[in-house]
FITI-139577 format. One record per atom (N, C-alpha, C, O, CB): chain; atom name; x, y, z; residue in one letter. Coordinates in steps of 0.02 Angstrom, whole numbers. Glycine has a CB too. Example, Ala and Ser with C-alpha at 12.3 -4.5 7.8 and 13.67 -1.06 7.14 Angstrom:
# FITI-139577
+----+----+--------+--------+--------+----+
: ch : at :      X :      Y :      Z : aa :
+----+----+--------+--------+--------+----+
:  A :  N :    660 :   -284 :    390 :  A :
:  A : CA :    615 :   -225 :    390 :  A :
:  A :  C :    660 :   -165 :    390 :  A :
:  A :  O :    712 :   -166 :    423 :  A :
:  A : CB :    565 :   -224 :    452 :  A :
:  A :  N :    642 :   -112 :    354 :  S :
:  A : CA :    684 :    -53 :    357 :  S :
:  A :  C :    645 :      2 :    394 :  S :
:  A :  O :    670 :     57 :    402 :  S :
:  A : CB :    704 :    -30 :    286 :  S :
+----+----+--------+--------+--------+----+
# end
This chain:
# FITI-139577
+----+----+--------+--------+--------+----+
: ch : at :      X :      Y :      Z : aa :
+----+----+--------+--------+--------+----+
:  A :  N :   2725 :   -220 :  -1622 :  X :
:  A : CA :   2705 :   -266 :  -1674 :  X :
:  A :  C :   2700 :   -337 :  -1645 :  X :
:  A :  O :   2740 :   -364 :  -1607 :  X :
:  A : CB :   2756 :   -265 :  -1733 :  X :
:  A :  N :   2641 :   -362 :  -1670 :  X :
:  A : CA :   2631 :   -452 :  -1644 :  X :
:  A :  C :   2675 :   -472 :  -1670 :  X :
:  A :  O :   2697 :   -434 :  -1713 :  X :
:  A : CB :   2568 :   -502 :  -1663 :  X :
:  A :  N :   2719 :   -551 :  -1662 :  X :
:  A : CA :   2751 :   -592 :  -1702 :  X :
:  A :  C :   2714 :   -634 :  -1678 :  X :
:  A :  O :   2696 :   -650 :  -1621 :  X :
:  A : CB :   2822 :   -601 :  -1705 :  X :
:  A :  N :   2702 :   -656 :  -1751 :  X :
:  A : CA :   2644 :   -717 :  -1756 :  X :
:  A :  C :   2681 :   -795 :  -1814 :  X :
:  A :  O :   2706 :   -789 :  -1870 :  X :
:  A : CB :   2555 :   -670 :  -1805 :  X :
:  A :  N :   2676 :   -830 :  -1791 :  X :
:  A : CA :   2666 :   -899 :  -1820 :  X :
:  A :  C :   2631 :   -932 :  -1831 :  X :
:  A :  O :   2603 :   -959 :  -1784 :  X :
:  A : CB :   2682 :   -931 :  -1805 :  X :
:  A :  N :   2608 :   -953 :  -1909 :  X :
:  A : CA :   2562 :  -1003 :  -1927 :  X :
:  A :  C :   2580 :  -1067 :  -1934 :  X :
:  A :  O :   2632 :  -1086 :  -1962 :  X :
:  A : CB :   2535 :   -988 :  -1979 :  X :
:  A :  N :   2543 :  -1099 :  -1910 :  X :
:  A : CA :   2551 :  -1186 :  -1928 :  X :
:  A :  C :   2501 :  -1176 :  -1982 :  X :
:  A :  O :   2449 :  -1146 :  -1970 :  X :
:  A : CB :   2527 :  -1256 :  -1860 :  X :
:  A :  N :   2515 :  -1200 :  -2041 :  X :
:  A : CA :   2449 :  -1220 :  -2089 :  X :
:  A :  C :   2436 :  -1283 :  -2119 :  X :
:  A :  O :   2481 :  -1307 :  -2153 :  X :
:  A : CB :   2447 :  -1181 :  -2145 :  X :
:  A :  N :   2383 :  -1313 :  -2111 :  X :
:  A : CA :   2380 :  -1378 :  -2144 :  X :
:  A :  C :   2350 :  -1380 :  -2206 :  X :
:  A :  O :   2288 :  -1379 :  -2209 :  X :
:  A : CB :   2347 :  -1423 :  -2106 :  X :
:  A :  N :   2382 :  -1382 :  -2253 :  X :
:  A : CA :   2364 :  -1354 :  -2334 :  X :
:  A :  C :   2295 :  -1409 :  -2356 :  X :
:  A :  O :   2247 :  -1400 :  -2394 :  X :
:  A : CB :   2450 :  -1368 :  -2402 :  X :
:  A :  N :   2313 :  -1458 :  -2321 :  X :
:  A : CA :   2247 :  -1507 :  -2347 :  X :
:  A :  C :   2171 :  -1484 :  -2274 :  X :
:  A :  O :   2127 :  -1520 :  -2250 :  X :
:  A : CB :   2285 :  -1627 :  -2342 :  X :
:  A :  N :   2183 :  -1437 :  -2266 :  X :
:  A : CA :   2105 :  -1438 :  -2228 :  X :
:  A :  C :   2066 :  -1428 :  -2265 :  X :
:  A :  O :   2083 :  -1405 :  -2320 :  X :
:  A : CB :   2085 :  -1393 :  -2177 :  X :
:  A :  N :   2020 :  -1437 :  -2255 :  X :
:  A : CA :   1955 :  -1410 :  -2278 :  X :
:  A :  C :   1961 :  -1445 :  -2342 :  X :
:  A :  O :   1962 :  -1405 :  -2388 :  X :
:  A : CB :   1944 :  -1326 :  -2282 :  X :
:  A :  N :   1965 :  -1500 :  -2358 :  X :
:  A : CA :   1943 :  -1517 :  -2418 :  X :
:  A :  C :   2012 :  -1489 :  -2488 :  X :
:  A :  O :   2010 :  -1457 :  -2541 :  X :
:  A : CB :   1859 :  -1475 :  -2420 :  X :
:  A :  N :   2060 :  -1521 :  -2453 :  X :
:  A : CA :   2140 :  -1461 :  -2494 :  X :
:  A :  C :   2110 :  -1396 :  -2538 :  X :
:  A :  O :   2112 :  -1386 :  -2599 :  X :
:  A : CB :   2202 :  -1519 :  -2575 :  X :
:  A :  N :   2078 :  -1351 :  -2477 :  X :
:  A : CA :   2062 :  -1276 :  -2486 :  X :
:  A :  C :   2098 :  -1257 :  -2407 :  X :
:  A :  O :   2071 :  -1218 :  -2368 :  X :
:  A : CB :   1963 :  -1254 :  -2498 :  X :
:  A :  N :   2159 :  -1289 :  -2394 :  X :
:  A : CA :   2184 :  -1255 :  -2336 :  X :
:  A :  C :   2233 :  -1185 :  -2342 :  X :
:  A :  O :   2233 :  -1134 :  -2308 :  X :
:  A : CB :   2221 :  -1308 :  -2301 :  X :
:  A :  N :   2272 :  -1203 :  -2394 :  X :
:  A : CA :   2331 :  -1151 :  -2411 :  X :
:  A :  C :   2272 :  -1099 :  -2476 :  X :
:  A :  O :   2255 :  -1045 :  -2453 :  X :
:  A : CB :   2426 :  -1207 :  -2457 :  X :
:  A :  N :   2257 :  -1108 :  -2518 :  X :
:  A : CA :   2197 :  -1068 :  -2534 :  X :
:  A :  C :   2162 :  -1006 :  -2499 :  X :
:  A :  O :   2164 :   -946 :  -2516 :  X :
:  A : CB :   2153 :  -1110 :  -2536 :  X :
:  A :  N :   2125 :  -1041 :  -2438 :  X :
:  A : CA :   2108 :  -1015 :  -2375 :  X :
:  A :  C :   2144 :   -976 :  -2334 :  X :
:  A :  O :   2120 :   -931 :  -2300 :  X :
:  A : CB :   2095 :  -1054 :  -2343 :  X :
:  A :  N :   2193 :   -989 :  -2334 :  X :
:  A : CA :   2249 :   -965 :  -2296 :  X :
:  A :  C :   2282 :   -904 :  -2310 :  X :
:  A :  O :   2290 :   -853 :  -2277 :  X :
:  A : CB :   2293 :  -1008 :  -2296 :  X :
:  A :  N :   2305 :   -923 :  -2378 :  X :
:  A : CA :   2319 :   -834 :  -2439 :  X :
:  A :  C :   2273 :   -792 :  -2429 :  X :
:  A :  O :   2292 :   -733 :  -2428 :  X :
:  A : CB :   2311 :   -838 :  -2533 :  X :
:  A :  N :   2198 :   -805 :  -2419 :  X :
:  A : CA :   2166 :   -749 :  -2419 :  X :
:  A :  C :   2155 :   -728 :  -2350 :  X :
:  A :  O :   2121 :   -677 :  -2344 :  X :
:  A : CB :   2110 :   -754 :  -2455 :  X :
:  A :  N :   2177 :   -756 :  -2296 :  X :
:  A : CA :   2179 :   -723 :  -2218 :  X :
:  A :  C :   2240 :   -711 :  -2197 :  X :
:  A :  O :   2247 :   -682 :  -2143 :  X :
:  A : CB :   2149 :   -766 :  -2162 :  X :
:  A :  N :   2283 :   -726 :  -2226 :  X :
:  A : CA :   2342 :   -692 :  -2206 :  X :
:  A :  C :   2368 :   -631 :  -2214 :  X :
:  A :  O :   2413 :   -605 :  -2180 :  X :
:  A : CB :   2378 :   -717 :  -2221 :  X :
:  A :  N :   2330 :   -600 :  -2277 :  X :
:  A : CA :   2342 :   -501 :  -2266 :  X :
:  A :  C :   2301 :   -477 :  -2202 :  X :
:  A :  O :   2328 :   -441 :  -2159 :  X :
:  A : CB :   2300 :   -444 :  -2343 :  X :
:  A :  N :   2236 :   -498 :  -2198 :  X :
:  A : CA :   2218 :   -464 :  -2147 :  X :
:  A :  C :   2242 :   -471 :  -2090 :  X :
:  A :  O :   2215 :   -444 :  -2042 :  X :
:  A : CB :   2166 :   -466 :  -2140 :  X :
:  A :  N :   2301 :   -512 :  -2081 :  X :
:  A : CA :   2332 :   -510 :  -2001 :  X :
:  A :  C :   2401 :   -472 :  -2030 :  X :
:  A :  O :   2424 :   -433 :  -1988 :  X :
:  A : CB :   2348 :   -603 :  -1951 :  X :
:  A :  N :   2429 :   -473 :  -2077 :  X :
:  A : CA :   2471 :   -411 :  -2096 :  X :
:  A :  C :   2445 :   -337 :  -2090 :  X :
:  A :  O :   2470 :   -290 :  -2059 :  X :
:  A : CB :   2488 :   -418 :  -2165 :  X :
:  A :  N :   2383 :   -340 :  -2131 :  X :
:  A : CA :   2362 :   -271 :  -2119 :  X :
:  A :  C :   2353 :   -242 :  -2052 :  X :
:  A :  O :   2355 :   -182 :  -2039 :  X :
:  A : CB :   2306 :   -263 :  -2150 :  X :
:  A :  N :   2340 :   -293 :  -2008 :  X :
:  A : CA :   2328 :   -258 :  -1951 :  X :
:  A :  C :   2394 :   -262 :  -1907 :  X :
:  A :  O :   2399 :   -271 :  -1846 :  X :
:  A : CB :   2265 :   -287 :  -1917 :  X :
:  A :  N :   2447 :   -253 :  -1958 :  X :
:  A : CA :   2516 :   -230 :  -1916 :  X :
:  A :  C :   2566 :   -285 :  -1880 :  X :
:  A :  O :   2620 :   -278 :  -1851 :  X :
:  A : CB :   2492 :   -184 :  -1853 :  X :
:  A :  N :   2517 :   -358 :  -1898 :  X :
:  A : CA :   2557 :   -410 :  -1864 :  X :
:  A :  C :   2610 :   -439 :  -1929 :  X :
:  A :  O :   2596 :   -435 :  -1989 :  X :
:  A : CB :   2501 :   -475 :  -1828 :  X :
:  A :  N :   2667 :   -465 :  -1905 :  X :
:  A : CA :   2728 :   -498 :  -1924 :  X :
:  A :  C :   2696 :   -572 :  -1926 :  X :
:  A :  O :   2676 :   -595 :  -1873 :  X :
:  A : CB :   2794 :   -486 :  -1870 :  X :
:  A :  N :   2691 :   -606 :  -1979 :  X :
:  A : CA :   2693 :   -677 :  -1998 :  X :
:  A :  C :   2707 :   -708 :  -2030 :  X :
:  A :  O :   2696 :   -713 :  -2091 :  X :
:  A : CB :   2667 :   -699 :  -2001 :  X :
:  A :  N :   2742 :   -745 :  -1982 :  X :
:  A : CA :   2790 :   -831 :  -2034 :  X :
:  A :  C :   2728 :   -854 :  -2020 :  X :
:  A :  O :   2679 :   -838 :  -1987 :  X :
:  A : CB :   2878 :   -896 :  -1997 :  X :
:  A :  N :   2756 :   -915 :  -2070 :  X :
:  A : CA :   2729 :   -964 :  -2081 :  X :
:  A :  C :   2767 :  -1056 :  -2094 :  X :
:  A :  O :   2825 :  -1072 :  -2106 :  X :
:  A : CB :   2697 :   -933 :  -2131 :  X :
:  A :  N :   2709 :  -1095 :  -2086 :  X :
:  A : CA :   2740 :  -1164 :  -2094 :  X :
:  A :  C :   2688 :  -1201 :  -2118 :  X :
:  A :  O :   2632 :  -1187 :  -2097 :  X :
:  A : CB :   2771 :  -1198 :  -2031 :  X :
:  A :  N :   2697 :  -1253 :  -2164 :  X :
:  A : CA :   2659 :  -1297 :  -2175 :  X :
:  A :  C :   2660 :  -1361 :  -2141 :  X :
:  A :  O :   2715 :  -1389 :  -2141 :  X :
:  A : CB :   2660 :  -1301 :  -2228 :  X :
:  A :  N :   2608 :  -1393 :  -2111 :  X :
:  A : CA :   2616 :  -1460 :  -2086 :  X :
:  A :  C :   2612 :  -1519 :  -2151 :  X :
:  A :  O :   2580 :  -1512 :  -2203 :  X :
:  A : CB :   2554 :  -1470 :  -2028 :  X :
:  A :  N :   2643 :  -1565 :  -2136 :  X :
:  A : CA :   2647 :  -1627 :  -2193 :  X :
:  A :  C :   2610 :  -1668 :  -2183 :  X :
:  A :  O :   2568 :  -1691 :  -2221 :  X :
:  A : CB :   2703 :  -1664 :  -2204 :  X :
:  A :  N :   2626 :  -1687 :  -2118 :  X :
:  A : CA :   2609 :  -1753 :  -2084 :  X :
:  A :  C :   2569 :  -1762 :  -2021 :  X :
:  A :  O :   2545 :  -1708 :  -2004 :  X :
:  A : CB :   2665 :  -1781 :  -2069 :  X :
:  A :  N :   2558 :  -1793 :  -1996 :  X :
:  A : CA :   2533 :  -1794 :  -1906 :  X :
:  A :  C :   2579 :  -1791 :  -1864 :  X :
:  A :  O :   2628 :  -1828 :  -1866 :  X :
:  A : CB :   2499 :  -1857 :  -1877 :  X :
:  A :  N :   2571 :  -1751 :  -1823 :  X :
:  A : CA :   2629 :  -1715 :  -1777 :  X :
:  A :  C :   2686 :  -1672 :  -1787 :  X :
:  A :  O :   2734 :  -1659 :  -1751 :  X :
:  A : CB :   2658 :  -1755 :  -1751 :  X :
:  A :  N :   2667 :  -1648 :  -1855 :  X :
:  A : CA :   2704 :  -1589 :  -1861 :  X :
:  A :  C :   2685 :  -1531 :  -1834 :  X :
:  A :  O :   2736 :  -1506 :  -1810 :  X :
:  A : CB :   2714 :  -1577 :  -1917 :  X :
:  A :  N :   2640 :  -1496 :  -1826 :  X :
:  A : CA :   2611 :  -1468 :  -1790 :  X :
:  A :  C :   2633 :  -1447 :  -1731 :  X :
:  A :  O :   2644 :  -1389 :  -1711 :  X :
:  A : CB :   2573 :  -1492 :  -1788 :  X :
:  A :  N :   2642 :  -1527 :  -1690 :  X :
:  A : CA :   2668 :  -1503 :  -1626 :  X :
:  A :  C :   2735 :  -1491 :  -1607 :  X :
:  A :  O :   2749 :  -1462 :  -1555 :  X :
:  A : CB :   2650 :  -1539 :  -1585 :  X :
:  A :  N :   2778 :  -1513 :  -1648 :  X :
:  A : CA :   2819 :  -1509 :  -1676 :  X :
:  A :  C :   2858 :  -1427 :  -1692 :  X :
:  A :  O :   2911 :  -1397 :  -1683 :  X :
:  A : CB :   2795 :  -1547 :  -1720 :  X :
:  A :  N :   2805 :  -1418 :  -1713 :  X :
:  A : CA :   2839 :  -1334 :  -1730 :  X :
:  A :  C :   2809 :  -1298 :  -1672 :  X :
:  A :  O :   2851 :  -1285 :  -1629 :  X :
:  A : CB :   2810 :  -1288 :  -1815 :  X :
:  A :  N :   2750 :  -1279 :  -1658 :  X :
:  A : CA :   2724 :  -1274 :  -1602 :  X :
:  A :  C :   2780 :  -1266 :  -1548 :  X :
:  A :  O :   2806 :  -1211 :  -1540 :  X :
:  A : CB :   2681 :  -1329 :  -1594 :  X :
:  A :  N :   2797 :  -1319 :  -1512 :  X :
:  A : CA :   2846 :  -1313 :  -1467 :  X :
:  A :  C :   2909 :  -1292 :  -1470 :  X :
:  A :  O :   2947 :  -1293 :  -1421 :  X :
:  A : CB :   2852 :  -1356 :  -1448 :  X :
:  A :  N :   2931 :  -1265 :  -1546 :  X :
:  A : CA :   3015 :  -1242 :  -1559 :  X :
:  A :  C :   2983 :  -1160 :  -1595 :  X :
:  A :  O :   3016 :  -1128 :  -1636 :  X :
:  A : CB :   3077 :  -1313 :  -1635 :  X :
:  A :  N :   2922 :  -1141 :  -1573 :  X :
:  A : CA :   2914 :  -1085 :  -1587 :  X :
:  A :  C :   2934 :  -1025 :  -1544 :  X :
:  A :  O :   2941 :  -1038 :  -1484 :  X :
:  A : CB :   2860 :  -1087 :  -1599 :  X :
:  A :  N :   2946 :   -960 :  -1564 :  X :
:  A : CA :   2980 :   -905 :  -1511 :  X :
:  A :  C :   2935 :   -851 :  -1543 :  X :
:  A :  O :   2952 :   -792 :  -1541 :  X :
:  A : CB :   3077 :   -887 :  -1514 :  X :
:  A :  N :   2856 :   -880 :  -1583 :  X :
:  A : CA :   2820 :   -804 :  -1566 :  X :
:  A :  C :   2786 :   -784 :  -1492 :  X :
:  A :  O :   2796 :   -805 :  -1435 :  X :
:  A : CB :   2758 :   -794 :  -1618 :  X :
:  A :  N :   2747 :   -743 :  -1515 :  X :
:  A : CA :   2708 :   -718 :  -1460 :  X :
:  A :  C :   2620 :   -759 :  -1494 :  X :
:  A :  O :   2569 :   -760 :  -1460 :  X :
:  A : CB :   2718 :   -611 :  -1456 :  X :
:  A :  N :   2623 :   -773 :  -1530 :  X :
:  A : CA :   2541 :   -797 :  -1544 :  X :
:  A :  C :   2579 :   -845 :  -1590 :  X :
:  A :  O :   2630 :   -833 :  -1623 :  X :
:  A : CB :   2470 :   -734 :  -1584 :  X :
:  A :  N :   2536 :   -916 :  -1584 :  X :
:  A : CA :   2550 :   -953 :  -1630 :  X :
:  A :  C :   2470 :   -968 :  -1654 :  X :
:  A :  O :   2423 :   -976 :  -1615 :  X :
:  A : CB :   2600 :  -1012 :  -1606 :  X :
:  A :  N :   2468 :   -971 :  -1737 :  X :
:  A : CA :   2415 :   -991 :  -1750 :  X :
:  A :  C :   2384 :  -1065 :  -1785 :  X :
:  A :  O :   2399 :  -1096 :  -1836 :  X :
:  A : CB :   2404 :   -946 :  -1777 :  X :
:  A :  N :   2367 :  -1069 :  -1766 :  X :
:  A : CA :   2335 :  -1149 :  -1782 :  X :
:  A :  C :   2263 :  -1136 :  -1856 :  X :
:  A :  O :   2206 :  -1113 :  -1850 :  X :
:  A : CB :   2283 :  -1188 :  -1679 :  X :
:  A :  N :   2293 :  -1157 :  -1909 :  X :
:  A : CA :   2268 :  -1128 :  -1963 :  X :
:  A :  C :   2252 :  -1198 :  -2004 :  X :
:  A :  O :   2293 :  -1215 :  -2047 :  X :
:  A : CB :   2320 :  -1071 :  -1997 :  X :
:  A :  N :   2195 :  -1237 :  -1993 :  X :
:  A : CA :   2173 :  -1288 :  -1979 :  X :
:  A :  C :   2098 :  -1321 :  -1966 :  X :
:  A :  O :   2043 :  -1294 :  -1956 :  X :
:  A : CB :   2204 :  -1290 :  -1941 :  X :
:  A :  N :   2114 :  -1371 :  -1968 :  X :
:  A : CA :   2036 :  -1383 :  -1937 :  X :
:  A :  C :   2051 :  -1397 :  -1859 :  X :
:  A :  O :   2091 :  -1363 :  -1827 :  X :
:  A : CB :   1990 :  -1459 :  -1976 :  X :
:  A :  N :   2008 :  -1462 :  -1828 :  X :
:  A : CA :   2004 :  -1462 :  -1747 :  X :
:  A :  C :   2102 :  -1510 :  -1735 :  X :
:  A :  O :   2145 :  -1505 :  -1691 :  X :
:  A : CB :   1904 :  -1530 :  -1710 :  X :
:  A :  N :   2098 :  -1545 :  -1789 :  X :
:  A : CA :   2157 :  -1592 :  -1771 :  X :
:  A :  C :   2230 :  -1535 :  -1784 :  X :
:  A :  O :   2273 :  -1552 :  -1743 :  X :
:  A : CB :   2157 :  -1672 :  -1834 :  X :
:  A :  N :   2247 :  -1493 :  -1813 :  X :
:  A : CA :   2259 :  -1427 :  -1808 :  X :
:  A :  C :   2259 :  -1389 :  -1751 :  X :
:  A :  O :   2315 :  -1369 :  -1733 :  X :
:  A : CB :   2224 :  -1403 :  -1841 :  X :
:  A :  N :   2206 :  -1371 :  -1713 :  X :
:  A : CA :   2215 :  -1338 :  -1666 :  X :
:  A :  C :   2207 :  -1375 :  -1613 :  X :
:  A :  O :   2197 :  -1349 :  -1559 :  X :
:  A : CB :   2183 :  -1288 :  -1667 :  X :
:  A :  N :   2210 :  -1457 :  -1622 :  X :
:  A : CA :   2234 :  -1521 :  -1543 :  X :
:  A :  C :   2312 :  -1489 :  -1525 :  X :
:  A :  O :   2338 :  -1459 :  -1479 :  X :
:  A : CB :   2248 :  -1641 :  -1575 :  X :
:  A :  N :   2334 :  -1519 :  -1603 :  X :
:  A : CA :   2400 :  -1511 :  -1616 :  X :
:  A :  C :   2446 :  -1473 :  -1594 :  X :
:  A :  O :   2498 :  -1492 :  -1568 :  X :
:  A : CB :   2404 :  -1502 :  -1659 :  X :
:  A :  N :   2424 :  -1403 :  -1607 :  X :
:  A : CA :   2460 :  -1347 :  -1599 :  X :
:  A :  C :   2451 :  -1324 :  -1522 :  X :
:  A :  O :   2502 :  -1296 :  -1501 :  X :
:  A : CB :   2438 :  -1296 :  -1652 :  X :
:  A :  N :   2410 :  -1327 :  -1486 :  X :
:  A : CA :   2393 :  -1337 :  -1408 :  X :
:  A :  C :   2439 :  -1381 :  -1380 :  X :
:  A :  O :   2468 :  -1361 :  -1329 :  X :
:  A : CB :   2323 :  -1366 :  -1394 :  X :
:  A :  N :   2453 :  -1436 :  -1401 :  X :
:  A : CA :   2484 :  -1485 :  -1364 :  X :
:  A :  C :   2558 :  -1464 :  -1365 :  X :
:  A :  O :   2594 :  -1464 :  -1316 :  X :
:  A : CB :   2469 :  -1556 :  -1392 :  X :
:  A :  N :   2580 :  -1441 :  -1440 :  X :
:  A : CA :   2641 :  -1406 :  -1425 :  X :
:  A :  C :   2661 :  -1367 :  -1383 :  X :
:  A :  O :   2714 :  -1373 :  -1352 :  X :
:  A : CB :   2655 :  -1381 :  -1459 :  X :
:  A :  N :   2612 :  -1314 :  -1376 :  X :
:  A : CA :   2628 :  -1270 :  -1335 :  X :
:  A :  C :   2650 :  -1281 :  -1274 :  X :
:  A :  O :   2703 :  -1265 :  -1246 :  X :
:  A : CB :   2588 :  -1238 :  -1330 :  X :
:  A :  N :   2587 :  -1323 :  -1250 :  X :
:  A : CA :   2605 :  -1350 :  -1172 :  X :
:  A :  C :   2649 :  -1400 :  -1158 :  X :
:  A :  O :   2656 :  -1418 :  -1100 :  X :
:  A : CB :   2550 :  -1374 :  -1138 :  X :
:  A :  N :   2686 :  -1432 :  -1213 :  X :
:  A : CA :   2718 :  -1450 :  -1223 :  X :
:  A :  C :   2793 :  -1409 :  -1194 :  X :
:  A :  O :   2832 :  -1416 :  -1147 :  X :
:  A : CB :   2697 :  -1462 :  -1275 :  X :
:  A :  N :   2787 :  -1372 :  -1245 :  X :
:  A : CA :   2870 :  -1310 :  -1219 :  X :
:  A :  C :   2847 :  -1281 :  -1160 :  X :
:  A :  O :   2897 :  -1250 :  -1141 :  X :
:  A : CB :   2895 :  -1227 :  -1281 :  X :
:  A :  N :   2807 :  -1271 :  -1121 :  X :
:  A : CA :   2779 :  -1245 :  -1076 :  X :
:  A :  C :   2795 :  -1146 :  -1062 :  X :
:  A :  O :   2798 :  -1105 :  -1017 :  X :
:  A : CB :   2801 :  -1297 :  -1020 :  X :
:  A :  N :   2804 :  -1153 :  -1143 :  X :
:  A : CA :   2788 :  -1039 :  -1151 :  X :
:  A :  C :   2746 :  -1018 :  -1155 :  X :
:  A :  O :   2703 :  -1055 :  -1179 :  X :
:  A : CB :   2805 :   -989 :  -1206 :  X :
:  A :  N :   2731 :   -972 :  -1144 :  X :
:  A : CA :   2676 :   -922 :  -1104 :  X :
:  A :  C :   2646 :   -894 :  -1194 :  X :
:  A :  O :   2627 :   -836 :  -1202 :  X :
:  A : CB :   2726 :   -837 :  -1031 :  X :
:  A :  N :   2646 :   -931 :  -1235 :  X :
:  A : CA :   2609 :   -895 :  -1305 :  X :
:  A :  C :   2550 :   -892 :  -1310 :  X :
:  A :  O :   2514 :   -936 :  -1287 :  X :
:  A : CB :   2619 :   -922 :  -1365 :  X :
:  A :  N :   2530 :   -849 :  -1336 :  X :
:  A : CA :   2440 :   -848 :  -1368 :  X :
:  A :  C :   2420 :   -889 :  -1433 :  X :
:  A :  O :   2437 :   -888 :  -1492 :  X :
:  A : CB :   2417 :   -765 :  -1396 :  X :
:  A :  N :   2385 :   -918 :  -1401 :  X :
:  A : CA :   2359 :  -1003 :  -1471 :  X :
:  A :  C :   2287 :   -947 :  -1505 :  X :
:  A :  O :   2237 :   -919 :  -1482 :  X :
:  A : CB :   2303 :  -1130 :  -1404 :  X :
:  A :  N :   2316 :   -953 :  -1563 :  X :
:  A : CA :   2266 :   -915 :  -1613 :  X :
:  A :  C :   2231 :   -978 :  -1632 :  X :
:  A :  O :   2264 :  -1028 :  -1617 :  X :
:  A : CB :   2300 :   -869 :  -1684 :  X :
:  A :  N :   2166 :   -990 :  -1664 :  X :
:  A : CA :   2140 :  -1044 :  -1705 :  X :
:  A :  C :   2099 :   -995 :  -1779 :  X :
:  A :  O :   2066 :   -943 :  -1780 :  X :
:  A : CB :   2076 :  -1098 :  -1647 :  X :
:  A :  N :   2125 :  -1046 :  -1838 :  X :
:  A : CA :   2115 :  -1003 :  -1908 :  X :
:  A :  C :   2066 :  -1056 :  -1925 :  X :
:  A :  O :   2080 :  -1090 :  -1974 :  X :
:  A : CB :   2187 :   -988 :  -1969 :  X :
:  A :  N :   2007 :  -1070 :  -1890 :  X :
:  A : CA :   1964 :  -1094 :  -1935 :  X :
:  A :  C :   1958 :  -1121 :  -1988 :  X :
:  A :  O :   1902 :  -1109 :  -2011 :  X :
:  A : CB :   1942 :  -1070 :  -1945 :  X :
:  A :  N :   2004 :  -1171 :  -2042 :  X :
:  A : CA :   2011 :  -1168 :  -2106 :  X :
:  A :  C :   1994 :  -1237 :  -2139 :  X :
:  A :  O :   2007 :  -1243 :  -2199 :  X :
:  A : CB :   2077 :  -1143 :  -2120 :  X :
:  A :  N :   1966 :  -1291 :  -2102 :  X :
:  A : CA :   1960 :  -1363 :  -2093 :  X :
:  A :  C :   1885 :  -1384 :  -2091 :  X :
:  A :  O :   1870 :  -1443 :  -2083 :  X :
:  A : CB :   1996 :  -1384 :  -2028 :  X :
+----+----+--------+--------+--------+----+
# end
């Protein structure tokens, strides 16, 4: 089983982020993956969680400032995770 983490930024896309988000998040259940989740508030939360994450895929569920964000975390903690990007911005 994947363990997966979302960063989500509820205001992407025009605050159709968390909206957006409910409806793509079964299909990464259905397909057998484990996912938390988090909402970002602010600027730099993102990276923030990002770097205190212990999945195996973290997803960046977002627009582009979303998936800066969540990149920078990563390389940030410098762990070997898979950066998903959720298009949602």
């Amino acid at each position: 089983m994947v363990r997966a983490y979302a960063i989500v930024n509820p205001t992407a896309g025009g605050n159709r982020g968390m909206r957006l988000w409910r409806r793509i998040r079964p299909i990464f259940q259905e397909a057998g993956w484990d996912v938390t989740e988090s909402l970002s508030q602010k600027r730099g939360d993102a990276i923030e969680m990002a770097a205190a994450s212990s999945a195996d895929v973290v997803l960046a569920a977002g627009g582009d400032g979303t998936a800066h964000e969540v990149a920078n975390g990563l390389l940030r903690s410098h762990r070997r995770a898979t950066l998903g990007v959720v298009p949602i911005g």
